[in-house]
DRENDO-1510 file (C-alpha; in Angstrom, 1 decimal, always signed):
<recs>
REC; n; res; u; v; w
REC; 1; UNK; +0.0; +0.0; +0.0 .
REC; 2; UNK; +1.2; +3.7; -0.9 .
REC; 3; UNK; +1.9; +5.9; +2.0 .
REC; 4; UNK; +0.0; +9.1; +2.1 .
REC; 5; UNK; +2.4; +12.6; +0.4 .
REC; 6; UNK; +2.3; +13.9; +3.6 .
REC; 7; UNK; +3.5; +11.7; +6.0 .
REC; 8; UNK; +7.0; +12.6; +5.2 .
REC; 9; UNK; +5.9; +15.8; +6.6 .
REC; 10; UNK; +4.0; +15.2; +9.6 .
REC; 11; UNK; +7.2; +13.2; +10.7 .
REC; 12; UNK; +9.6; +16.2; +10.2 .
REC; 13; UNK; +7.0; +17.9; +12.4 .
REC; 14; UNK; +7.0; +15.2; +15.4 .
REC; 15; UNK; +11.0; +15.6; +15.1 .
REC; 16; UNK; +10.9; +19.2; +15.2 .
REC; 17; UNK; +8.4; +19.6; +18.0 .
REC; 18; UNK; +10.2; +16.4; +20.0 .
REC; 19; UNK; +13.5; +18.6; +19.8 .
REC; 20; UNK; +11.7; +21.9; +20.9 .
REC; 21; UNK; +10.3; +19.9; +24.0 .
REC; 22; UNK; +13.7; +19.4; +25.5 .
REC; 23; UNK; +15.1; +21.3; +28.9 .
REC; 24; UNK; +16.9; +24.5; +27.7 .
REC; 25; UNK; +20.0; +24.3; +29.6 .
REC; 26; UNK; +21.0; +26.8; +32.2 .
REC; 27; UNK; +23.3; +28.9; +30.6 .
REC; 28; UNK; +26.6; +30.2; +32.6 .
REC; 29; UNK; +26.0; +33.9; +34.4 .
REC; 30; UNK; +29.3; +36.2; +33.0 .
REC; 31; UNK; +30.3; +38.4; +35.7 .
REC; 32; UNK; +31.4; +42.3; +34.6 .
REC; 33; UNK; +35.3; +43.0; +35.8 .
REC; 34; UNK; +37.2; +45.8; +35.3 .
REC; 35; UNK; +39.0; +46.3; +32.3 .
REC; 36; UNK; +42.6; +46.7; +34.4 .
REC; 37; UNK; +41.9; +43.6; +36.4 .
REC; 38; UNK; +43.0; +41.6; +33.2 .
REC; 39; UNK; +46.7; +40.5; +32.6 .
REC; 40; UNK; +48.4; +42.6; +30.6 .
REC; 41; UNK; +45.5; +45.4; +30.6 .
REC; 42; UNK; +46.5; +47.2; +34.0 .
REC; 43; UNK; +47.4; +50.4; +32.4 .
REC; 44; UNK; +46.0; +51.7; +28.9 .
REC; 45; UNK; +47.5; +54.5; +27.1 .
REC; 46; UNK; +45.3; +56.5; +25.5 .
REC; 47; UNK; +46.6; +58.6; +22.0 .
REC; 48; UNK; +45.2; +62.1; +21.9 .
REC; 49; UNK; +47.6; +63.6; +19.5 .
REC; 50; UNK; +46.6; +64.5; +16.6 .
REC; 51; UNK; +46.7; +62.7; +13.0 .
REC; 52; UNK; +46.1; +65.1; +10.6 .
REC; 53; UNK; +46.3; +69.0; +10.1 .
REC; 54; UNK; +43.0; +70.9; +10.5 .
REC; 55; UNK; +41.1; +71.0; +7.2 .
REC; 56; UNK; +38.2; +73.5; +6.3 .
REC; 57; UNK; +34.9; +72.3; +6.7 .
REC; 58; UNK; +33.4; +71.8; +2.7 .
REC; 59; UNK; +32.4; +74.9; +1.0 .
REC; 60; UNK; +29.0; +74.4; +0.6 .
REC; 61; UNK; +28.7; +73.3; +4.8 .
REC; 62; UNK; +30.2; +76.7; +5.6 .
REC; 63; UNK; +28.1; +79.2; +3.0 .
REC; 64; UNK; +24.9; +76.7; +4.5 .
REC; 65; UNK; +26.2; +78.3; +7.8 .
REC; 66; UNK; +26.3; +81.7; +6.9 .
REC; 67; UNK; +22.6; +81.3; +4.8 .
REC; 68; UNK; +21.3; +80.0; +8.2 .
REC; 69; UNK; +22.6; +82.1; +11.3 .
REC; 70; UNK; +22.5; +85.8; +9.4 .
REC; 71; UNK; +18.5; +85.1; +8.7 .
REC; 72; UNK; +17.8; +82.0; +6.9 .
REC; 73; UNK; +18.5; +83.5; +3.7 .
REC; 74; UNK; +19.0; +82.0; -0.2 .
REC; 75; UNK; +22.0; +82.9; -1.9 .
REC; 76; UNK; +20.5; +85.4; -3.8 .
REC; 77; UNK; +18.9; +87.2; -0.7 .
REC; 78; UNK; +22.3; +87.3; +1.0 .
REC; 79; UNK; +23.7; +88.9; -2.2 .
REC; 80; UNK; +21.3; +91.4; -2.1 .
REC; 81; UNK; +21.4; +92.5; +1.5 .
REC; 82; UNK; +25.5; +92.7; +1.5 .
REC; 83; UNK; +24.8; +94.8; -1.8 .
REC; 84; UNK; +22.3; +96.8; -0.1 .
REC; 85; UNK; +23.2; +100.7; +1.7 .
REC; 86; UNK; +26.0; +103.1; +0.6 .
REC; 87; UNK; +29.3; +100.1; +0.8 .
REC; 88; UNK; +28.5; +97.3; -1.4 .
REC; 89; UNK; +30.3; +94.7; +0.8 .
REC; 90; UNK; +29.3; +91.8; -1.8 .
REC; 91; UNK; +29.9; +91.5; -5.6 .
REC; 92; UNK; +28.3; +88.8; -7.2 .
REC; 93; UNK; +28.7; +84.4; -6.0 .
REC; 94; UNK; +30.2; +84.3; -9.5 .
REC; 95; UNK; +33.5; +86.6; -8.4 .
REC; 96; UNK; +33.7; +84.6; -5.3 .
REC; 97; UNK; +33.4; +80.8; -6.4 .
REC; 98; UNK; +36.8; +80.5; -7.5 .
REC; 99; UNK; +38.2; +81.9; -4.4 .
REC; 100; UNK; +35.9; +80.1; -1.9 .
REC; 101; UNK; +37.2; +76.6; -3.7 .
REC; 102; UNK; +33.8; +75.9; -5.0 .
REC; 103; UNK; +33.8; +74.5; -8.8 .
REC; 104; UNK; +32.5; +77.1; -11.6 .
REC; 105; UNK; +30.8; +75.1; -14.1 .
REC; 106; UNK; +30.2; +77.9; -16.3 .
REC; 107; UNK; +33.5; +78.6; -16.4 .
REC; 108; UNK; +34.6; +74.9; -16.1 .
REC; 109; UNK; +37.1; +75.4; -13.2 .
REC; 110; UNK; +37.2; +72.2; -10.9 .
REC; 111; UNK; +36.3; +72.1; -6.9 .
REC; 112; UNK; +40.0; +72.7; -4.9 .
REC; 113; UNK; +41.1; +69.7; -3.2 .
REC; 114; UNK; +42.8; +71.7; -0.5 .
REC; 115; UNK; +42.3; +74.0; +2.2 .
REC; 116; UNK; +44.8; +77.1; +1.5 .
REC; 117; UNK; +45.0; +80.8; +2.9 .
REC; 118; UNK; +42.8; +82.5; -0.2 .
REC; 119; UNK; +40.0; +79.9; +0.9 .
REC; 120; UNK; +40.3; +80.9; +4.3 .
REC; 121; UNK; +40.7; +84.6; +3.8 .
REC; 122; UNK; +37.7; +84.5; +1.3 .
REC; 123; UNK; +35.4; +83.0; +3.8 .
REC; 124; UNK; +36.3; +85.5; +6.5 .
REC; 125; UNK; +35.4; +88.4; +4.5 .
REC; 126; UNK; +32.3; +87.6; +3.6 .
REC; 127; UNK; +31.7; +86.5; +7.8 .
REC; 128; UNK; +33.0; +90.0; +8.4 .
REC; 129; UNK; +30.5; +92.1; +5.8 .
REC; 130; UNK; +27.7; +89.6; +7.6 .
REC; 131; UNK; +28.3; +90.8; +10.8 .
REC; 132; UNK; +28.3; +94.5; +10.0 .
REC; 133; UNK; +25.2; +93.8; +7.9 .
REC; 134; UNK; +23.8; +92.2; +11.2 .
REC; 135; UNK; +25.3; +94.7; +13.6 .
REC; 136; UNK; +23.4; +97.3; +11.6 .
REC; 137; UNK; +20.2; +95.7; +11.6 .
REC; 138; UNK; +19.8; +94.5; +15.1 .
REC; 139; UNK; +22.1; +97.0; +16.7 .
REC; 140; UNK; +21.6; +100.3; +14.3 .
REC; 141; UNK; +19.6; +103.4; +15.1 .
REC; 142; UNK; +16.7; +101.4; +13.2 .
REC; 143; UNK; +17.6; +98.5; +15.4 .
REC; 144; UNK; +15.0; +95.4; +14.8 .
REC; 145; UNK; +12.9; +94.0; +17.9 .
REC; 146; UNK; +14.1; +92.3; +20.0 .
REC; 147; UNK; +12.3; +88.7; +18.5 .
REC; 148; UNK; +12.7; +89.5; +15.3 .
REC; 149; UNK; +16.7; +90.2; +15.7 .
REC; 150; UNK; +19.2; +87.2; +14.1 .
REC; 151; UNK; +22.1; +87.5; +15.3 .
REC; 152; UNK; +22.6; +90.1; +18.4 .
REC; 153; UNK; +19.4; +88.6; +20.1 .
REC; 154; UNK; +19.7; +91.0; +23.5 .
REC; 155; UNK; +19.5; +94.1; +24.5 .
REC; 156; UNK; +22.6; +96.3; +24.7 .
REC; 157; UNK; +22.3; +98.5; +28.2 .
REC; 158; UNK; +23.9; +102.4; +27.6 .
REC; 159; UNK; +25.8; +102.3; +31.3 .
REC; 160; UNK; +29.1; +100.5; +30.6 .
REC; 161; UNK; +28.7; +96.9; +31.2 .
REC; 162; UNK; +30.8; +94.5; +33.7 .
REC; 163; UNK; +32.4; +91.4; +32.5 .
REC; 164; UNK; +29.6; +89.4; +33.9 .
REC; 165; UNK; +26.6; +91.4; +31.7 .
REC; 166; UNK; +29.2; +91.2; +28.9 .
REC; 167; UNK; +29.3; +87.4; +29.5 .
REC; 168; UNK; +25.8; +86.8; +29.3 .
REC; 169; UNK; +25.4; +88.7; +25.8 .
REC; 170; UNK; +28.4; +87.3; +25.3 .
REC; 171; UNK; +27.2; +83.4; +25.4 .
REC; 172; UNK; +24.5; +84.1; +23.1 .
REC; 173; UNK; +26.7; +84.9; +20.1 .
REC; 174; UNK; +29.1; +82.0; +21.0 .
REC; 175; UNK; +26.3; +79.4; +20.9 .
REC; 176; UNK; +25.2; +81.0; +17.4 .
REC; 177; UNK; +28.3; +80.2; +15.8 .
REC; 178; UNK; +30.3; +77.6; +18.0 .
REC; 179; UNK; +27.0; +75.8; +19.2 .
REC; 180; UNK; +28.1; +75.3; +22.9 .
REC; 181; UNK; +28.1; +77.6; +25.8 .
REC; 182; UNK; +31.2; +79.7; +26.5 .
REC; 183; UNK; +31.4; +78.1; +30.0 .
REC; 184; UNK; +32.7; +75.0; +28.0 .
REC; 185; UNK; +35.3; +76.7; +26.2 .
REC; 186; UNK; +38.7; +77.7; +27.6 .
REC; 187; UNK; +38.8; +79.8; +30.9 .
REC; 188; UNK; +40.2; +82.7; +29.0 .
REC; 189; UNK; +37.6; +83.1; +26.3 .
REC; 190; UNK; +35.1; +85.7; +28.2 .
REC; 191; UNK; +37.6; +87.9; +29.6 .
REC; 192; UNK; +39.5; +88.2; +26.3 .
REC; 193; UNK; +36.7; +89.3; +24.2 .
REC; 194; UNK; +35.6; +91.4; +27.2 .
REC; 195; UNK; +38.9; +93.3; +26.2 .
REC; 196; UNK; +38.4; +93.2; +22.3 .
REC; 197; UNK; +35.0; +94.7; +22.8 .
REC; 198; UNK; +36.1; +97.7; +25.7 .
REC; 199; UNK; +39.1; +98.4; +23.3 .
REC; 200; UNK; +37.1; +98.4; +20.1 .
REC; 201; UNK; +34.6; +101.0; +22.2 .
REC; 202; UNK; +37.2; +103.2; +23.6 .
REC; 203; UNK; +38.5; +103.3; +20.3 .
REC; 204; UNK; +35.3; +103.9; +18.0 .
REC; 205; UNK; +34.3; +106.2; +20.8 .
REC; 206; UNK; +37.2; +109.1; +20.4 .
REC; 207; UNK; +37.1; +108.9; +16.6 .
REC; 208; UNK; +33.8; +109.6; +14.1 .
REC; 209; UNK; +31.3; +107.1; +13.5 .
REC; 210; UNK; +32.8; +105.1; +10.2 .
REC; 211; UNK; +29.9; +104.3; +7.4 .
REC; 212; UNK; +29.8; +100.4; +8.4 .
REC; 213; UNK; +29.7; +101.5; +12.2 .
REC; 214; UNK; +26.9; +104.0; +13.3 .
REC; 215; UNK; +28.2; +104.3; +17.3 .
REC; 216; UNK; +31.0; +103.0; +18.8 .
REC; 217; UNK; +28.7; +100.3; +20.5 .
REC; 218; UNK; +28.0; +98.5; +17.8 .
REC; 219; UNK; +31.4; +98.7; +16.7 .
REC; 220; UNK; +32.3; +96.7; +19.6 .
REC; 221; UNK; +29.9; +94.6; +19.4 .
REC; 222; UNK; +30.8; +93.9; +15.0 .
REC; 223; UNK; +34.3; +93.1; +17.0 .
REC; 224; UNK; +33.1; +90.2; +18.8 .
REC; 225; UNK; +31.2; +89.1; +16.2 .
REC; 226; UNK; +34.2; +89.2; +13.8 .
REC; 227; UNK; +36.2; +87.0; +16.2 .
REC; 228; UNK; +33.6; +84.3; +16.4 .
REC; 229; UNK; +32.5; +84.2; +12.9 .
REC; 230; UNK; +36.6; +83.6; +11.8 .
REC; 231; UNK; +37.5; +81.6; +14.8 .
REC; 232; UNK; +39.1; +78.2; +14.0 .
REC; 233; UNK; +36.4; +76.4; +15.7 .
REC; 234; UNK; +34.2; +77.7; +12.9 .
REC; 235; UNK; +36.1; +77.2; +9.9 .
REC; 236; UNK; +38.2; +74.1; +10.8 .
REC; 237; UNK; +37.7; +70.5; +12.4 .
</recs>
């Protein structure tokens, strides 16, 4: 007599479900040591030096950066505004793209491989003419409120400030371009753009207003700006 198809099956089944009955066996607890309790681990040395030179970030991360902390702005609008009032501070992308490393495809120049001084020096004037753009707008005689400011978000008191006021203002701007509060950064951060910013006043205040500065206040506080916007910590990682 022919056995049924599926009793080939049925037994595979039976084998499979006999095997899945069986005790799992206890498996052996592993107990957490200390890395320096093993031989030969009792001291690690850890590297921190460095292993390459500092390279820019890419082109386009850095122009993103400026597009998004002077306003959210498109290329185009960021043209126009540095273009705008009596200094144009801005040509035209096209005059900058083979300074800034960035390929010009109408003019079928490549992308540079390497971070070099023109890159650097190109992307630092254009931080700069932001930041008077900025100190202008938030900080001018015309100055923006408060909430609708971008870049100098706080109020700016007419009595000469301590080095504690100056260091709340202060933080704001370094978490809008470094991202982290200036109590992370090096002791000696605060207290030497506290000095930048009283020198830049003193000096802005015994001399007539320039046409990118209207008082010596903003001035000072352009200063600051500059330093942030072309610190290495910016540009470099």
């Amino acid at each position: 007599m022919r056995a049924p198809a599926s009793l080939p099956f049925l037994a595979a089944l039976a084998f499979a479900n006999a095997g899945c009955s069986r005790p799992a066996e206890p498996q052996a607890s592993v107990q957490e040591v200390p890395v320096t309790s093993i031989p030969g681990h009792e001291s690690l040395a850890e590297d921190t030096s460095r292993k390459v030179e500092p390279r820019l970030l890419p082109q386009e991360a850095l122009i993103r950066s400026y597009l998004t902390i002077f306003g959210d702005l498109s290329p185009l609008a960021m043209q126009a505004r540095l273009r705008t009032g009596s200094t144009a501070l801005f040509d035209t992308w096209t005059d900058y793209l083979g300074a800034l490393g960035v390929p010009n495809y109408e003019a079928d120049t490549p992308r540079t491989g390497q971070t070099n001084a023109l890159m650097l020096a190109a992307f630092e004037r254009i931080g700069v003419a932001l930041c008077d753009k900025a100190a202008a707008a938030d900080l001018g005689k015309t100055a923006a409120p408060l909430a609708q400011r971008k870049v100098f978000r706080f109020e700016v008191p007419t009595a000469p400030m301590s080095e504690a006021e100056f260091g709340v203002r202060f933080d704001s701007l370094h978490r809008t371009f470094l991202s982290y509060p200036v109590a992370l950064a090096p002791a000696d951060r605060t207290p030497r753009f506290f000095a930048l910013y009283k020198d830049v006043l003193a000096r802005h205040g015994a001399a007539p207003s320039s046409a990118f500065t209207a008082t010596p206040t903003q001035a000072a506080w352009a200063a600051v700006c500059y330093g942030l916007v072309r610190h290495p910590e910016f540009h470099l990682y």
